[in-house]
C-alpha positions, 0 to 999 in steps of 0.5 A, a space after each residue: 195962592 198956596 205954594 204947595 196943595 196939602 194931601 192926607 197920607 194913610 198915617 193922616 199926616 198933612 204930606 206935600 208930593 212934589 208934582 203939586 208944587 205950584 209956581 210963585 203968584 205972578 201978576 194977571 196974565 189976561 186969558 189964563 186963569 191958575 187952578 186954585 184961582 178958579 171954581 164952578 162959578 167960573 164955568 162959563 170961561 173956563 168950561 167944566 172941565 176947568 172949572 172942576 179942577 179948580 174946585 178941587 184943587 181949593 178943596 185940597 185935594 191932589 190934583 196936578 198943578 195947572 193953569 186954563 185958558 179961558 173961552 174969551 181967549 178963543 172969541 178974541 181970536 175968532 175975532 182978531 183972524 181973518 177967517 172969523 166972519 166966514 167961520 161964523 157964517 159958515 157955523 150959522 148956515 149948517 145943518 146937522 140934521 144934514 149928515 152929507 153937508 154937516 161933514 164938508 162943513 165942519 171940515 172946512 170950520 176946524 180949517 179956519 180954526 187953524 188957520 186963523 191961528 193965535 193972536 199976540 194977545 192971546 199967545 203972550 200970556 198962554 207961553 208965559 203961563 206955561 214957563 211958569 210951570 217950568 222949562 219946556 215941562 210935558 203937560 197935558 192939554 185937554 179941551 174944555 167946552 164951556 157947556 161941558 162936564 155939567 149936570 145935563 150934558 157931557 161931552 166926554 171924548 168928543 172934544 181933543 185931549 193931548 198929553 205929553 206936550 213940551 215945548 212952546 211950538 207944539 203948546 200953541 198947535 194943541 190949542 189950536 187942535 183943541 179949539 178946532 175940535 169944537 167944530 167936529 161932526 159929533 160935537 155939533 150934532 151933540 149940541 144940536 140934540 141939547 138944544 145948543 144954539 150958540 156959536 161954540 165957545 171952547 177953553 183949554 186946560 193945560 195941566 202938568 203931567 203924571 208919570 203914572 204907574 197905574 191909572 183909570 176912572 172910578 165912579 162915585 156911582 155905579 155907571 151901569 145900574 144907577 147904584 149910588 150905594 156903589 164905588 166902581 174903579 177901573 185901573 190898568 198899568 201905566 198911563 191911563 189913556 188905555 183905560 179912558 179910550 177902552 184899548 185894554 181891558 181893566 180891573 173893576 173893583 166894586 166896593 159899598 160907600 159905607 167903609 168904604 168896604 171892597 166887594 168884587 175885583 174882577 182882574 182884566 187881562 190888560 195886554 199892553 201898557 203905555 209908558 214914556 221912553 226916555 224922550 218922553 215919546 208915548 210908546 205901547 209895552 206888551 205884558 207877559 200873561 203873568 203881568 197882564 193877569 196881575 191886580 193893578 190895585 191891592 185892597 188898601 189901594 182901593 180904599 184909599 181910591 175910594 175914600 178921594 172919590 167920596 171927599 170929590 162926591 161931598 163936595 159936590 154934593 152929586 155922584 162924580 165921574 173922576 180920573 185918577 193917577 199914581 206917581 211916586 205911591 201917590 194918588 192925583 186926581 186929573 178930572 172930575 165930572 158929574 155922572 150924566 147917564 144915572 137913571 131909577 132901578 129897572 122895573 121888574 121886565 123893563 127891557 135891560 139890553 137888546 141885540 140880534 136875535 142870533 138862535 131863536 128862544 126864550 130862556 130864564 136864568 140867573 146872570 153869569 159875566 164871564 171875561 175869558 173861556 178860563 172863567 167857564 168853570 164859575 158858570 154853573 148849569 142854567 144860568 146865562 152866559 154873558 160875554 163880551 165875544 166868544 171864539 171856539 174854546 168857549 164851547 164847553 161852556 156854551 154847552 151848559 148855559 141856558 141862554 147865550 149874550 154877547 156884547 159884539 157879533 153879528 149873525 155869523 159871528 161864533 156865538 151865534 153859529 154855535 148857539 144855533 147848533 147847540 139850540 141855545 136861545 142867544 143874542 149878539 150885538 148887546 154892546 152893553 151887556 157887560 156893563 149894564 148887567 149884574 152877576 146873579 141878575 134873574 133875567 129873560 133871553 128872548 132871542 127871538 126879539 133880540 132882547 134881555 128883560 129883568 126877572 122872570 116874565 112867565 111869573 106873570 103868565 102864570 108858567 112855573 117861575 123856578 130859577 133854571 132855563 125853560 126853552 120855549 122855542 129853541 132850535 132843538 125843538 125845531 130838529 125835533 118837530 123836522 125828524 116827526 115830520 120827515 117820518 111822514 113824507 120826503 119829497 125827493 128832489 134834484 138839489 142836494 141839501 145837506 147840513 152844517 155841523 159842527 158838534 159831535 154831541 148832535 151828530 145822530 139828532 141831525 143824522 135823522 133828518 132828510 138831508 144827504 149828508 153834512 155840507 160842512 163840519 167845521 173842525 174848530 169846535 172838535 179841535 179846540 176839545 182835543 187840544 184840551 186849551 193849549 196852543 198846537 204848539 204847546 201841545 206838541 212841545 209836552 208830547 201830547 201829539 197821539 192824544 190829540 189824534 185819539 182825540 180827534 178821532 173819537 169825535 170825528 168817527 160819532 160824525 161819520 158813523 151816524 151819517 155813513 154812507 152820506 158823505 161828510 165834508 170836513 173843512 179842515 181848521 180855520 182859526 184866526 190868530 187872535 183865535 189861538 192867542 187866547 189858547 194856553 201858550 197862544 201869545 208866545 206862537 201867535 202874531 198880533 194882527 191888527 185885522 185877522 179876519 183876513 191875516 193868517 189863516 186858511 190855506 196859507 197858513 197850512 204851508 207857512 206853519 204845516 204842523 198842525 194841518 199834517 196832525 189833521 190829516 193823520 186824524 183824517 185818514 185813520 177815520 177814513 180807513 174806517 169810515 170812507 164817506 169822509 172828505 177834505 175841504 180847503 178853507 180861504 183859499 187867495 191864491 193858485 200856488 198856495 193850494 197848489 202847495 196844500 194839495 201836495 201836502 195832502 198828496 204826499 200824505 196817507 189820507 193822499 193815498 186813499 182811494 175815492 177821496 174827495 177834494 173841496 175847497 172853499 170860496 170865499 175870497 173873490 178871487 176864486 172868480 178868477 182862480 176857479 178853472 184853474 183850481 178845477 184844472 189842479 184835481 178839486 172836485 167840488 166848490 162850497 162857497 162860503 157866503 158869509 167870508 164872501 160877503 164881507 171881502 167883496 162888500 169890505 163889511 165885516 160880517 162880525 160888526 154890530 156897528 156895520 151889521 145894516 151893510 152885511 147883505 149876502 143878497 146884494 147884486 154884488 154878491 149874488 153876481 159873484 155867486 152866480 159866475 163861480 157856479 156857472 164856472 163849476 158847471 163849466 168845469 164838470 165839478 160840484 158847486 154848494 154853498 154852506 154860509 148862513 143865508 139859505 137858513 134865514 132866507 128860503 128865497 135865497 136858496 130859490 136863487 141859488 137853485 136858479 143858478 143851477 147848483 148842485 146842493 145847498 149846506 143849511 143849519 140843522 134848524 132850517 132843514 125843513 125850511 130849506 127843503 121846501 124853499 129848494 122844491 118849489 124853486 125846482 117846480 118853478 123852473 120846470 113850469 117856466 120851461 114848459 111854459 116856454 116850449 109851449 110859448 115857442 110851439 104857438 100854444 099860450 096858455 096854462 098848462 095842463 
């Protein structure tokens, strides 16, 4: 056994780190078997993950002196405990097709793991190996499945790994956690599915640890398009469990094998580090935005990356997953695994990505990844936009892509509303576009099947195949074919419908169509413009406060002007925190929520910090003097003193003092049920409730996860009872009732309830005015039929009408 393990510095010099000492030769210890002792033959005792280490430590390559104990020290202890016998039982007798019985099953195994605990034949070795590491050393302990990390299977993250252990006490407890994890839902179903009969058999690493300065993962081929020409190392400051556990956002640097040669960096914006205090506690260090935004890797760096991780791929002779570390300007590697997920180069139109389809269309055009709003000015006119998420300062950008998709999202989330308005073809909830996609990539948005395919699919229809966006049914289109159709025949009706708006730039488009009036304008949009990027904060601070209400004015006044003398509702700003974080100067004036969506927002944010609510009143009420079909609307209302607070803020103010002055609020949080009287009481004068919100608090989904998105259901009897008791309260209460979330768009029978509730208007998207309106009259007609159906019925004269 080699005392230290040799590494090449850039002058190709043998050097030795300090960290790859490794201990003194000691006499066998039963179950442990030390990294240099061990190779992938070994797999069956000391899993892949050991295995791997050990194969690259023999190689010479740096890696962090360890030691493995091995899947024979698990069997003996299953079978030294007393538990063993029911465990194996209870193992042979579960079903993971069986989702209910499979959780309470491999609750109660991973507590018989515990429980049986470490026998003196296993424990004496695994202490006496660790104190050859050092005196209460903090190492890292990670399972290691004896079918794991190999060519056609990977059970990457779903058994436990826990860095930073010292001492002998908690050593035994994470071997203990280690071996329970074999036991976990995932894991069985995972085995299940690989046709993994066999009774789980686990060994555990133990390894020294790195005090990384920086850390990540690197591929010896590209992950997401199969390249094997490809590098692709991600890198974030500090330990690298941000970056395997995808808590940040890391560096990718992409370089060409043959070089190696750097190709692309894409800098992440990595908002936090983790780093050990002095007690060795792991703890999280915010980075300021200078920091966040640095390159984690120079370009020597990535070389000399890239080089280690084609000395592991020889070796093996097969691309390899790998994780790497620096400590004290030397590089380790900490894991090695082959790359599972490799499939042949997509076929000309093989389905790429799929998701919702958000805003329906078809779009052709060249990729363009984007990471944040500050990257727009990289998206050139036609190409797709694709992003993780979107927030309303990334509507400039929306405006001039062809197609729109998002890894995350929902139907309501922001891409889709403004894609919608917009009449751009988008698809949320891709989860891996950002992966699987590639800049410059010819694609085709079919947002009507909620899919992304490779080239250009009208090539083969024959349909002129040019590079720029065609939409060939788009939102726009359908305001268009409305405003023809509506030139022939209105059908008045009782109901009021009105429209969502939210960009000026569609203002007189959507003024043509038969609605009276915008049920909802949502100010986001417009304020994001006028604040040019910056926080409110900021803006005020650099004396741009007049530019903004010019601004804002401007915008507002193309709205109001269009659809005067139908009224305007203007529902006044509802950013989330993590909304105004992303604006310039954001992170200085913004909290950290772990949950915004129901944070600091709405209503009580308006009285805790005023400053940016009263600039909006300013705009509203010069606009007003000008236009006075404009009113105000209160979102995300909880309480009766916080509106109470907001209503003398507006009372107090110039818009306050104008004559016919509507006051709305919004319902979206279920206390309004209980609130509403009240609130009448107080001076409002019309209720929107906003189904979207309403949904998620009541149902406790949020309406933005993809993961969740099958629970979402504003038509559940939950929901629609809510609904149903504040229009009935509205009515009791002599004031109006509307609602402007995104059901009635997609589901004309949605809008047939709310008429049979009897509420006074309707607020859809532009594209589904026509929809709507049909859905609203033949609601209508039937609740006349029903009841001259029911005054015959109770006159003795059954029967059809006449």
């Amino acid at each position: 056994m080699q005392d230290q393990a040799p590494s090449a510095s850039k002058n190709g010099r043998q050097t030795v780190s300090p960290i790859l000492a490794i201990p003194e030769p000691a006499p066998a210890l039963g179950f442990v078997g030390w990294f240099e002792a061990i190779g992938l033959p070994d797999a069956p005792e000391v899993g892949g993950k050991g295995a791997n280490l050990g194969e690259l430590t023999r190689a010479g390559l740096p890696v962090p002196p360890g030691f493995v104990l091995g899947a024979s020290a698990f069997r003996a202890a299953i079978d030294a405990s007393a538990t063993g016998a029911q465990l194996r039982t209870l193992f042979a007798a579960t079903d993971p097709d069986r989702q209910t019985g499979l959780a309470t099953a491999c609750t109660e195994m991973r507590r018989l793991v515990r429980e049986g605990g470490l026998p003196a034949s296993v424990r004496e070795p695994l202490i006496a190996a660790y104190g050859r590491l050092g005196t209460d050393v903090r190492v890292a302990v990670r399972s290691s499945a004896t079918s794991e990390d190999s060519a056609g299977a990977s059970f990457a993250g779903m058994h436990e790994t826990f860095t930073n252990v010292a001492g002998e006490a908690a050593l035994v407890e994470a071997v203990l956690a280690c071996w329970a994890s074999a036991f976990g839902e995932r894991v069985i179903a995972y085995r299940k599915a690989q046709h993994m009969t066999e009774m789980p058999a686990i060994a555990v690493v133990v390894q020294k640890m790195v005090d990384s300065v920086r850390a990540g993962v690197m591929f010896t081929a590209d992950p997401a398009t199969s390249d094997v020409t490809r590098i692709v190392i991600e890198g974030a400051f500090g330990l690298g469990e941000s970056v395997v556990s995808g808590a940040v956002e890391p560096d990718t640097y992409t370089l060409a094998k043959d070089g190696p040669r750097l190709l692309e960096v894409r800098v992440g914006h990595k908002a936090f580090k983790l780093t050990r205090n002095a007690s060795g506690q792991q703890v999280q260090i915010a980075l300021s935005g200078e920091e966040a935004s640095a390159r984690v890797l120079s370009d020597d760096q990535t070389i000399e990356l890239a080089r280690l991780a084609l000395a592991v791929e020889r070796h093996y002779g097969s691309p390899q997953d790998l994780e790497w570390a620096e400590e004290n300007g030397r590089f380790f590697l900490v894991q090695s695994r082959p790359i599972t997920t490799l499939t042949p180069p997509a076929e000309a139109h093989a389905v790429l990505v799929t998701g919702l389809g958000a805003s329906p269309g078809i779009a052709v055009g060249r990729v363009r990844k984007l990471a944040s709003p500050a990257e727009g000015g990289k998206l050139q006119d036609g190409e797709i936009l694709v992003a993780a998420m979107t927030s309303p300062d990334w509507v400039p950008t929306m405006r001039r892509a062809a197609a729109v998709v998002t890894d995350a999202g929902g139907m309501t989330c922001h891409a889709a509303i403004v894609s919608r308005e917009l009449g751009v073809p988008c698809v949320v909830g891709a989860r891996t576009a950002m992966k699987v996609l590639r800049d410059g990539e010819l694609v085709t948005v079919d947002a009507k099947r909620g899919r992304v395919l490779g080239g250009d699919v009208r090539a083969e229809s024959g349909a002129p195949a040019k590079e720029t966006a065609l939409s060939v049914i788009s939102p726009d289109r359908e305001i268009d074919r409305q405003n023809a159709a509506s030139a022939l025949m209105i059908e008045p009706l009782a109901t009021q419908l009105y429209v969502n708006l939210a960009i000026p730039d569609q203002a007189e488009r959507v003024a043509a169509l038969p609605v009276d009036g915008v049920g909802l304008l949502r100010a986001e949009f417009m304020i994001t413009e006028a604040l040019g990027g910056k926080h409110p904060r900021k803006l005020i601070a650099e004396g741009g406060r007049k530019v903004f209400v010019d601004a804002m004015s401007r915008a507002l006044l193309r709205i109001t002007r269009a659809f005067a003398p139908r009224p305007v509702v203007y529902r006044t700003y509802d950013f989330r925190t993590n909304e105004f974080r992303g604006l310039a100067g954001g992170e200085e004036f913004e909290p950290h929520e772990e949950n915004p969506m129901i944070g600091y927002r709405g209503c009580f944010r308006y009285v805790q910090d005023p400053e940016l609510f009263s600039l909006e009143l300013e705009v509203l009420a010069a606009v007003r003097a000008e236009t006075p079909n404009l009113h105000i609307m209160i979102p995300f209302v909880r309480t009766r003193w916080e509106l109470e607070a907001c209503l003398e803020m507006i009372a107090r103010s110039p818009l306050g003092k104008q004559r016919g002055l509507k006051r709305w609020v919004m319902a979206e949080v279920p206390s309004v049920v209980f609130w509403l009287p009240e609130y009448a009481r107080m001076g409002i004068d019309g209720v929107s409730i906003g189904s979207n919100d309403l949904t998620q608090l009541i149902l406790g989904v949020d309406r933005d996860s993809q993961t969740c998105a099958e629970l979402f259901n504003e038509e559940d009897p939950a929901v629609l009872d809510a609904i149903a008791r504040i229009v009935a309260a509205c009515r009791a209460a002599g004031i109006t009732s509307s609602l402007c979330g995104q059901a009635p768009s997609n589901r004309p029978g949605f809008a047939e309830r709310l008429v049979s509730y009897g509420i006074t208007s309707i607020s859809v998207n532009a594209d589904a005015v026509g929809a709507a309106r049909t859905a609203i009259a033949r609601a209508e007609h039937k609740l006349l039929v029903d009841a001259g159906r029911a005054r015959l019925a109770a006159a003795g004269q059954a029967g059809p009408l006449p």
